[in-house]
C-alpha positions as CSV (number, residue, x, y, z in Angstrom):
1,X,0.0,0.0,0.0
2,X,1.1,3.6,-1.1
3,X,0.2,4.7,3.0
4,X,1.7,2.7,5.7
5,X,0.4,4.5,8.6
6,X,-3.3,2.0,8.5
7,X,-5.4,0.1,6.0
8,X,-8.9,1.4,3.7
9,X,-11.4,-1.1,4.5
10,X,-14.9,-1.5,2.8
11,X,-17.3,-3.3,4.2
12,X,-18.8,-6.5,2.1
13,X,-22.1,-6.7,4.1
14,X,-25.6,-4.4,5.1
15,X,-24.6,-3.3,8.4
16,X,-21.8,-0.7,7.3
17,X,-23.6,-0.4,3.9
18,X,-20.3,-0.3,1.4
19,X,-18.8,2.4,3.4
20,X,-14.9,2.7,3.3
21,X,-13.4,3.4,6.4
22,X,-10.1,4.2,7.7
23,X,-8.3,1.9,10.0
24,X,-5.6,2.5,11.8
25,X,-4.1,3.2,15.7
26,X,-7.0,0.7,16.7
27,X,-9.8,2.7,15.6
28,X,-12.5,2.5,12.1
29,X,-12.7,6.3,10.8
30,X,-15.5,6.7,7.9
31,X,-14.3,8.9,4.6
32,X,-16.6,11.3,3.9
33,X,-14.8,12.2,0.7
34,X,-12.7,10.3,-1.8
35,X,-10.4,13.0,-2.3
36,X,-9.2,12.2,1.5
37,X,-7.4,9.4,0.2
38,X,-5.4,11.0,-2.1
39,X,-4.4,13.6,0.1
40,X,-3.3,11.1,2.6
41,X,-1.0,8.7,0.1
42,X,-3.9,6.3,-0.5
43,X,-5.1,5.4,-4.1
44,X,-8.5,5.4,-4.8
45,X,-9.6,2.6,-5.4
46,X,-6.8,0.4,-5.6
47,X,-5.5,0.3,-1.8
48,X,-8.9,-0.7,-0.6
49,X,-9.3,-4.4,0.9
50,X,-12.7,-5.6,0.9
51,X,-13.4,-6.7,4.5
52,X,-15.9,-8.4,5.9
53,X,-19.1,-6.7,8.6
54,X,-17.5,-9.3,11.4
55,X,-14.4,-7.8,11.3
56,X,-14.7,-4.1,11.3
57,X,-17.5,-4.5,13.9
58,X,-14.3,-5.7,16.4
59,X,-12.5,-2.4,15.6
60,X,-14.2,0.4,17.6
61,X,-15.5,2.8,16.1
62,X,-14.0,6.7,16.0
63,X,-14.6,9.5,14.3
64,X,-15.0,10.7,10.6
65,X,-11.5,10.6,8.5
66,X,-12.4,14.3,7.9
67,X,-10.1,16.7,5.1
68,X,-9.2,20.1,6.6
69,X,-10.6,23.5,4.8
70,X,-8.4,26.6,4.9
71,X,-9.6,29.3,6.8
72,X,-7.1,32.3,6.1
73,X,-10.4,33.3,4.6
74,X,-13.5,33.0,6.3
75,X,-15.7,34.4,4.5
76,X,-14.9,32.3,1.2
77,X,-16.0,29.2,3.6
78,X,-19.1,27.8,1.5
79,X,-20.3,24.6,1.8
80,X,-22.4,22.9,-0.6
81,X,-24.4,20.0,2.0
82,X,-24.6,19.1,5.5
83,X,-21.4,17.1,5.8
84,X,-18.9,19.2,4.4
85,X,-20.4,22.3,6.4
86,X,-19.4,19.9,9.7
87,X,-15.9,19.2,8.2
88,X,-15.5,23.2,7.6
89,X,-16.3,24.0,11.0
90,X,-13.6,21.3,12.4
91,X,-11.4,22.8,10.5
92,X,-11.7,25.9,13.1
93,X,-10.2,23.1,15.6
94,X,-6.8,22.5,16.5
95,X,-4.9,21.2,19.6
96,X,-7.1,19.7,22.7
97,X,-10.5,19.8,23.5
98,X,-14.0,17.9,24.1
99,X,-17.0,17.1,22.0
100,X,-20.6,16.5,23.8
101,X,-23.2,14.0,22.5
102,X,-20.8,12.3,20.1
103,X,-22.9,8.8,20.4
104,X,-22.9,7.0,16.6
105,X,-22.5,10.3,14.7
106,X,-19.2,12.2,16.0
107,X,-18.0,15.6,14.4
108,X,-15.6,15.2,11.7
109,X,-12.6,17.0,13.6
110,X,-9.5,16.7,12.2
111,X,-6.8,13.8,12.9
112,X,-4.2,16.0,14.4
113,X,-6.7,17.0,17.1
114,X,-6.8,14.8,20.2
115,X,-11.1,14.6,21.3
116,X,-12.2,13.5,24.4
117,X,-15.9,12.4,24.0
118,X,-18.0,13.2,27.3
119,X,-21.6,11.8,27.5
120,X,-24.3,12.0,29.9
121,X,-24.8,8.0,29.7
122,X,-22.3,5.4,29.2
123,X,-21.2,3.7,27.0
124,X,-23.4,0.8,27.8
125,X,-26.0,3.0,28.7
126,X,-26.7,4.7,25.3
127,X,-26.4,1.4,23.5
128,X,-29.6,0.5,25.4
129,X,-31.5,3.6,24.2
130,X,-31.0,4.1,20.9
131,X,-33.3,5.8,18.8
132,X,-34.6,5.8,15.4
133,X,-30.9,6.8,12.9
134,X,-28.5,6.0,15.4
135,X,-26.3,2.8,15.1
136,X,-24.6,0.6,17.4
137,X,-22.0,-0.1,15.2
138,X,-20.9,3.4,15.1
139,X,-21.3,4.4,18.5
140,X,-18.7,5.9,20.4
141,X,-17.4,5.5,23.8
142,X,-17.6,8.3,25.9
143,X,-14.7,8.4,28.5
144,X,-15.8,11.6,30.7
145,X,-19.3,12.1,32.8
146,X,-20.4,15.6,31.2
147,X,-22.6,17.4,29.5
148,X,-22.2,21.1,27.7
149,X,-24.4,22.0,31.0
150,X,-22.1,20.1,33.7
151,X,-18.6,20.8,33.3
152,X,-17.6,19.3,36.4
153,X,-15.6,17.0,35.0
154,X,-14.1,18.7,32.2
155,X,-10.7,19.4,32.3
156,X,-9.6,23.7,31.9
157,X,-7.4,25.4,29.3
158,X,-8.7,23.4,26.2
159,X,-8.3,24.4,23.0
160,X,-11.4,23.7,21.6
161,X,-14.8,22.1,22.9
162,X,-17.7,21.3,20.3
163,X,-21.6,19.5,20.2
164,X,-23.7,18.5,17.1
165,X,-27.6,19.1,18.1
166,X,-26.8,19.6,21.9
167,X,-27.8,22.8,22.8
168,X,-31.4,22.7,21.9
169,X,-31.5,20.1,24.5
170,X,-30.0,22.9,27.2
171,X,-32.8,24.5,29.5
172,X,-30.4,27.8,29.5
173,X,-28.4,27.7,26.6
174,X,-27.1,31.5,27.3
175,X,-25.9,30.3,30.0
176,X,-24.2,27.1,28.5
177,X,-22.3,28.9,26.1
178,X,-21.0,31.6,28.6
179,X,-20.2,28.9,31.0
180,X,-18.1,26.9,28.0
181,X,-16.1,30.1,27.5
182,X,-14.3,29.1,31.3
183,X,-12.9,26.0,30.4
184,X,-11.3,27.4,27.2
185,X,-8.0,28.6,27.0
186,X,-7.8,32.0,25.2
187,X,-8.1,31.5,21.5
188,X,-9.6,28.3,22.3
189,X,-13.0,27.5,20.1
190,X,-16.7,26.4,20.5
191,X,-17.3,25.0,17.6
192,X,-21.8,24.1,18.1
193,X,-23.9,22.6,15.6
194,X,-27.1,23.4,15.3
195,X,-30.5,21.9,13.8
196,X,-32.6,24.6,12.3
197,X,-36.0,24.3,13.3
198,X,-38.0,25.0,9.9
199,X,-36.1,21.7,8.6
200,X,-36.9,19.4,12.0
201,X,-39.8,18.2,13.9
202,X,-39.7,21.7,15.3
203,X,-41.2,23.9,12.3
204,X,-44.5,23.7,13.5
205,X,-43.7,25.2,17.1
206,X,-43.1,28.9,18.0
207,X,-39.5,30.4,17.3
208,X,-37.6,31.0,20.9
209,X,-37.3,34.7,21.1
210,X,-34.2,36.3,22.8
211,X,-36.2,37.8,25.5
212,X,-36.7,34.3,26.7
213,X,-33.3,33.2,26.2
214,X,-31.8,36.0,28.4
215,X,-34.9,35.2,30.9
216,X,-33.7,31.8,31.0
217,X,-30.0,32.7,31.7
218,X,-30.6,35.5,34.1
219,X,-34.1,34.2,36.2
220,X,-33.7,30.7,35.2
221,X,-37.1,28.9,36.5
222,X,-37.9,24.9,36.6
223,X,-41.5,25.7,37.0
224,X,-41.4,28.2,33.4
225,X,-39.6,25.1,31.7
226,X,-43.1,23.3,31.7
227,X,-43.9,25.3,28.9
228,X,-41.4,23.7,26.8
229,X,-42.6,20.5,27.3
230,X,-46.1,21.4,26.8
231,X,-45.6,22.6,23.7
232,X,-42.7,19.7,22.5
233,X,-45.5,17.2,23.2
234,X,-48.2,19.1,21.6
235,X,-46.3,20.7,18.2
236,X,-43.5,18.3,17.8
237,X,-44.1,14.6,19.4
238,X,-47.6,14.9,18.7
239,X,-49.2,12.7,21.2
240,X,-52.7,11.6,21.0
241,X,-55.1,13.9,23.5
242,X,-56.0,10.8,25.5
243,X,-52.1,10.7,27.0
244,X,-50.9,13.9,26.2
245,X,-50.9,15.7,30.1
246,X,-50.1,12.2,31.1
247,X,-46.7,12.3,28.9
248,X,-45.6,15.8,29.0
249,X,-46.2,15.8,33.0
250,X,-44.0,12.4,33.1
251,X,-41.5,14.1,30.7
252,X,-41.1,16.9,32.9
253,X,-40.8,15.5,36.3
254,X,-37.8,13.2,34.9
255,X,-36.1,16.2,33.2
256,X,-36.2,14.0,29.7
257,X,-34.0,16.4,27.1
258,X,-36.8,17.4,24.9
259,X,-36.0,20.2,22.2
260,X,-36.5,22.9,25.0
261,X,-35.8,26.0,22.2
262,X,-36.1,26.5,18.8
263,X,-34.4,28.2,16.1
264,X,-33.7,29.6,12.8
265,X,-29.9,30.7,11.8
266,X,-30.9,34.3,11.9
267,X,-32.4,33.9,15.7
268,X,-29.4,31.9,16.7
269,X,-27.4,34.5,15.3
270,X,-29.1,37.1,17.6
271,X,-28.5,35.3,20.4
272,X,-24.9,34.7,19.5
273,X,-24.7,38.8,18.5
274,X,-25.9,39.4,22.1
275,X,-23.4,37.1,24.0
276,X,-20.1,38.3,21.9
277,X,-21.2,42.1,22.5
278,X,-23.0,42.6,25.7
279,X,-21.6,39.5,27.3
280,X,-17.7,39.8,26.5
281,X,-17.0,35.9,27.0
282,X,-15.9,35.7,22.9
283,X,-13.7,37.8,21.0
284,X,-15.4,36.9,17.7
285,X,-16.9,34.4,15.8
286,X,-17.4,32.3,11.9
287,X,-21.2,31.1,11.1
288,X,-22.7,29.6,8.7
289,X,-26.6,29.0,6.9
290,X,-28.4,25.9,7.2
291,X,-27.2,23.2,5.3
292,X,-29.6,20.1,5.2
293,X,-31.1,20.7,8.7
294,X,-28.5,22.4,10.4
295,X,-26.2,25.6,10.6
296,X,-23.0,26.0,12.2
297,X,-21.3,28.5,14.7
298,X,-17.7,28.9,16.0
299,X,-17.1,31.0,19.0
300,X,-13.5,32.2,20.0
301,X,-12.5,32.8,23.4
């Protein structure tokens, strides 16, 4: 092989559906892109082995094999779909950091970064509640207790930290992203993807103003939060009117991480406005539009 550093496996059976991975330093890393290989010494398609399902389901799985963008210019940053907007925002990445809620679909960030994946459930734990897109054969194994809301156990003075459809899950998410900014070294990033809601389950609910998103950061109120789940079970989850109190009052006593907020990329990009200007946490930050159903924001300390 023209790269001696691991192997380009394809799979030969349904559950990894064709997909070429990269395997090397005990890990399976997907390629998003063909032109990866070439920039790596591989050639496409020659160096690939066909493998069987049996045998890359014993190598754990990590994340994407991901190409790095150039940034000198940030505002020439356009991507064309969903996952080359993720790798563009990685690219942001360098050094140390975190990513939140990796489960079976982890960031693209790039190889030279070292990730730590923190999780509210274990490993064994979110292999037990899986739900409708994830796969077991991609998930990955969180090694730290945390969520972008508890940071207890998060290490300080990282260089990056970073979540893919996390925050919307965050009762104050103000407050979340201020808080991130503390365990970021300076220059650091917050790299937060971001479904948008007109393209999700969400589009028939009301947009979050920022009125309520301050609210929430600066009165935050358990008893205000039922709203959310009134409306998640009404709008979104549509639940038939026979159980509908029953479920949102159930939902809401054991704190399940409904959608609590919605938005658009011009909302978000209020909120963001508001935190970098009144809030002084971030020095600056790149954005992008929706792409597929989400947008993108990255946040420097």
């Amino acid at each position: 092989m023209s790269n001696k550093r691991g192997r380009l496996c394809q799979s030969d059976g349904p559950i990894y559906a064709n997909r070429v991975f990269y395997v090397a330093n005990g890990f399976r890393h997907w390629i998003l892109d063909a032109r990866w290989c070439g920039e790596n010494g591989f050639v496409w398609p020659d160096d690939i082995e066909r493998v069987s399902d049996a045998e890359l389901s014993t190598i754990p799985s990590g994340r994407p094999a991901s190409r790095r963008w150039s940034i000198d210019d940030p505002r020439s940053l356009v991507a064309e779909n969903s996952l080359q907007l993720r790798e563009i925002g990685a690219s942001f990445l360098h050094g140390a950091g975190v990513e939140f809620g990796a489960a079976s679909n982890p960031l693209p960030i790039p190889a030279d970064c070292v990730v730590t994946y923190g999780d509210t459930l274990t490993y064994e734990e979110l292999l037990a509640r899986l739900y409708p897109g994830q796969s077991a054969a991609d998930m990955i194994k969180p090694t730290i207790l945390a969520s972008i809301e508890d940071l207890g156990a998060v290490p300080s003075n990282l260089d990056f930290m970073a979540s893919a459809h996390v925050i919307e899950h965050v009762p104050d998410p103000v407050g979340a992203i201020v808080r991130a900014a503390s365990k970021l070294r300076p220059g650091g990033h917050l790299l937060l993807m971001v479904p948008d809601m007109k393209e999700t389950f969400d589009r028939h609910r009301a947009l979050t103003t920022l009125d309520h998103l301050l609210l929430d950061f600066y009165a935050p109120s358990r008893e205000r939060d039922k709203a959310h789940f009134q409306e998640f079970y009404r709008d979104a989850f549509t639940t038939p009117e026979d159980q509908y109190e029953e479920t949102w009052i159930k939902n809401w006593e054991e704190r399940f991480p409904i959608h609590y907020h919605t938005w658009t990329y011009e909302s978000f990009k209020n909120m963001v406005d508001t935190i970098v200007n009144s809030l002084s946490v971030y020095t600056e930050y790149w954005s992008h539009p929706t792409r597929g159903n989400e947008f993108c924001f990255v946040l420097k300390k």
